[in-house]
Every structure is written in structure tokens, then in C-alpha cells.
NULUM-394477 format. One record per residue (C-alpha): x, y, z; residue in one letter. Coordinates in steps of 0.05 Angstrom, whole numbers, padded with zeros to 5 digits, always signed. Example, Ala and Ser with C-alpha at 12.3 -4.5 7.8 and 13.67 -1.06 7.14 Angstrom:
<nodes>
+00246-00090+00156a+00273-00021+00143s
</nodes>
This chain:
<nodes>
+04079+00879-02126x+04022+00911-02090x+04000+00846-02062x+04067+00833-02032x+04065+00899-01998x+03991+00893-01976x+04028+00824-01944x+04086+00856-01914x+04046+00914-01879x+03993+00858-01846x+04055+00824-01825x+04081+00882-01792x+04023+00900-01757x+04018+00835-01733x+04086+00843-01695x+04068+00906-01672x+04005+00886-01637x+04042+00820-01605x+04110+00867-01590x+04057+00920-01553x+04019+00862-01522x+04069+00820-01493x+04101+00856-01430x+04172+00825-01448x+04176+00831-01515x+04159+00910-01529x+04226+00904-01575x+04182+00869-01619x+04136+00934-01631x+04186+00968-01644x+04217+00931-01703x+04152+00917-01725x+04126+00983-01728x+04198+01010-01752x+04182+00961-01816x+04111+00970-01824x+04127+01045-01842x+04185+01039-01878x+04144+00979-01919x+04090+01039-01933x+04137+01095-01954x+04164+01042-01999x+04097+01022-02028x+04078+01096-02039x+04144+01113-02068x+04135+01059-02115x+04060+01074-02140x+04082+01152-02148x+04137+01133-02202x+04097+01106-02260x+04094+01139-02318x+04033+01173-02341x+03985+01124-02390x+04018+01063-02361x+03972+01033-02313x+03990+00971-02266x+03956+00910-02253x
</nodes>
């Protein structure tokens, strides 16, 4: 799970940086940034919910 979300954020930075690049396409850093936070939230919300003496892979 953390691997796919370690995936997900690169991703989203990756469309940030081309969105903020690219004059015409600044649309693109938007959505990409939009998801690249709500991605993390996710992730952190996730990781704060396991129960105590369980630990993940």
C-alpha cells in the first residue's frame, strides 16, 4: 500500500512540474498538485489508523 502511494505522489509531482512548466497547460499544476496532496493526507490518514502491536510491511 505504501508503495502505491510513494507511486502516486511521484506521479503527481510529475504533473505539477510539467503543468507549472508549460505556459499553456498551468491547468495541469493544478490538478496535479490538487492530487498530490490529497494522495498524502490519504497516505497519512491511512498509516495513523493501525492498531497498536500490529506493524505493516
Amino acid at each position: 500500500m505504501v508503495r502505491i502511494i510513494l507511486w502516486l505522489l511521484a506521479a503527481w509531482l510529475v504533473i505539477t512540474v510539467l503543468g507549472a512548466v508549460i505556459e499553456g497547460v498551468f491547468w495541469l499544476a493544478i490538478i496535479g498538485g490538487v492530487l498530490f496532496l490529497g494522495t498524502a493526507a490519504y497516505g497519512a490518514i491511512k498509516s495513523g489508523k493501525r492498531p497498536k502491536g500490529i506493524k505493516g510491511p
